[in-house]
VOMI-15336 format. One record per residue (C-alpha): residue number from 1; residue in one letter; x, y negated, z negated. Coordinates in nm, 3 decimals, decimal comma. Last residue first. Layout:
# VOMI-15336
ATOM    n  res       c1       c2       c3
ATOM  NUM    A        X        Y        Z
...
END
This chain:
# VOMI-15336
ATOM    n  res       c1       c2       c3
ATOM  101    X    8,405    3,984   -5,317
ATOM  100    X    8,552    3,772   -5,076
ATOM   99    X    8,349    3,514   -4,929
ATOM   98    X    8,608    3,267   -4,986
ATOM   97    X    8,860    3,417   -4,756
ATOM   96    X    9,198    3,544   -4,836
ATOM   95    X    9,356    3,774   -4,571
ATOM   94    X    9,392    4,148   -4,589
ATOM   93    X    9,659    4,378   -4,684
ATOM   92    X    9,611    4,654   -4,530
ATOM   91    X    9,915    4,786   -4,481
ATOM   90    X    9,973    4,680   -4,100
ATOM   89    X    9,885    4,312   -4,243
ATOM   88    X   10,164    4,302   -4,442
ATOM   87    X   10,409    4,455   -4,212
ATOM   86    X   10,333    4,206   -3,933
ATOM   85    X   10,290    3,910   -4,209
ATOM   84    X   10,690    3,994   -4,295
ATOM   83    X   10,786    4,059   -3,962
ATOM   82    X   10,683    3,728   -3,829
ATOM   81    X   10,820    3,522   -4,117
ATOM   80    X   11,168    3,749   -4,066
ATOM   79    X   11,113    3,622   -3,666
ATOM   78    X   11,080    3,282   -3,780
ATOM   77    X   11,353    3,215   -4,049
ATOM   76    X   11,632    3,434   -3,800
ATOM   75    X   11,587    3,292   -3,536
ATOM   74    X   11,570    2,872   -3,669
ATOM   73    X   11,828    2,985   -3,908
ATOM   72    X   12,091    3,150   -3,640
ATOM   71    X   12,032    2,822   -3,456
ATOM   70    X   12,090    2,604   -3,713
ATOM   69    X   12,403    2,699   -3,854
ATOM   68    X   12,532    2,737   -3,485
ATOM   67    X   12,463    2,379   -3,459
ATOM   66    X   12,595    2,311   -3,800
ATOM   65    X   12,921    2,439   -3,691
ATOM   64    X   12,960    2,266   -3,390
ATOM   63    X   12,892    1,925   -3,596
ATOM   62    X   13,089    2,002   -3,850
ATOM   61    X   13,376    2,053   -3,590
ATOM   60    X   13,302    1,739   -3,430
ATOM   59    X   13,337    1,533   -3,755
ATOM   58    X   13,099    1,322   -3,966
ATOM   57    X   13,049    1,378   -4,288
ATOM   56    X   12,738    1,206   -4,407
ATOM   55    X   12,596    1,224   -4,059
ATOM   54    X   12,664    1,651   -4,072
ATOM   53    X   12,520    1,679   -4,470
ATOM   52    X   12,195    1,520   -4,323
ATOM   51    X   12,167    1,793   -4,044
ATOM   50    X   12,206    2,044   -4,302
ATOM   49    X   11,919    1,910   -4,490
ATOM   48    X   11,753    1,877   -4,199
ATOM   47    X   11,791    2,198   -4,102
ATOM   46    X   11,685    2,313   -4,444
ATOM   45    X   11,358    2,146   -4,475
ATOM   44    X   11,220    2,189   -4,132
ATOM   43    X   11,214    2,605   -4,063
ATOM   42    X   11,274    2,647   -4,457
ATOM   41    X   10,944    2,430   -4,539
ATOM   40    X   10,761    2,566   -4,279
ATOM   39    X   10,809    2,956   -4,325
ATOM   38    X   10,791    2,927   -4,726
ATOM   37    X   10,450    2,761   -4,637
ATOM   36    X   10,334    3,018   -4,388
ATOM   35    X   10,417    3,267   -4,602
ATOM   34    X   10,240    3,143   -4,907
ATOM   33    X    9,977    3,147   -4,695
ATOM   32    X   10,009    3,495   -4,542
ATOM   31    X   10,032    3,598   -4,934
ATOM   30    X    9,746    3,485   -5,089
ATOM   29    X    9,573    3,202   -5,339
ATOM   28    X    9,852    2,906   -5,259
ATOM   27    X    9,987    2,699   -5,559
ATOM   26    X   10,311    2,855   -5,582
ATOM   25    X   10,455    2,916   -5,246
ATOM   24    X   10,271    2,569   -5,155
ATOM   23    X   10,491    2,426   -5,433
ATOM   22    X   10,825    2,540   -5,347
ATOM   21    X   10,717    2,441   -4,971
ATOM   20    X   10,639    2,073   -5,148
ATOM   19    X   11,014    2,111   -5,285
ATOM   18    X   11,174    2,219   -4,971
ATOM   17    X   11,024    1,947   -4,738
ATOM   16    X   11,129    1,684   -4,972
ATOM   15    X   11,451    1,780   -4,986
ATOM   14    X   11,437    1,815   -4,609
ATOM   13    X   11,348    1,430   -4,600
ATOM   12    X   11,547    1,338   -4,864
ATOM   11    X   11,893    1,450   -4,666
ATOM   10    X   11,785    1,317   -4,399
ATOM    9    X   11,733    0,966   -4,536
ATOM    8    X   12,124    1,074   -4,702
ATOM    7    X   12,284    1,164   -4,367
ATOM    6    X   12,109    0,899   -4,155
ATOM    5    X   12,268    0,625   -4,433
ATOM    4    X   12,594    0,776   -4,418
ATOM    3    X   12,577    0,765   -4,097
ATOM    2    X   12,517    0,358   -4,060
ATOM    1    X   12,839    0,336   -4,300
END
């Protein structure tokens, strides 16, 4: 019962993560910011979402499944944020500042 109730608070919490990412991506002026917030929201948002799903279903192969889950997220959501600004910035594209013209 106590799990269950870790599972779903976690469950909210990356929920709610995701959705104000979903809005960053959409409300900020450039692209390294909507970066950053796609970056953030999937780096915390989604492992605790999957997290959440572990407590409500408890088992020890969930468990060692959602570790590798998370690993091969944390990686791969980080370096492909990396790359992404890395190429961006290579090709000129330049950041937004408010004394742009």
């Amino acid at each position: 019962m106590h799990l269950s109730i870790i599972g779903l608070t976690l469950i909210c919490i990356g929920s709610f993560f995701l959705l104000t990412a979903s809005v960053g991506i959409l409300r900020f002026p450039d692209f390294y910011t909507r970066l950053h917030a796609a970056g953030v929201g999937d780096s915390l948002g989604a492992p605790c979402v999957v997290l959440g799903a572990v407590f409500y279903n408890f088992s020890f192969f969930t468990l060692a499944k959602a570790i590798l889950i998370l690993l091969i997220m944390w990686i791969t959501n980080s370096t492909s944020c990396h790359v992404l600004s890395r190429i961006a910035y290579n090709m000129g594209l330049e950041p937004f500042t408010s004394k742009r013209k």
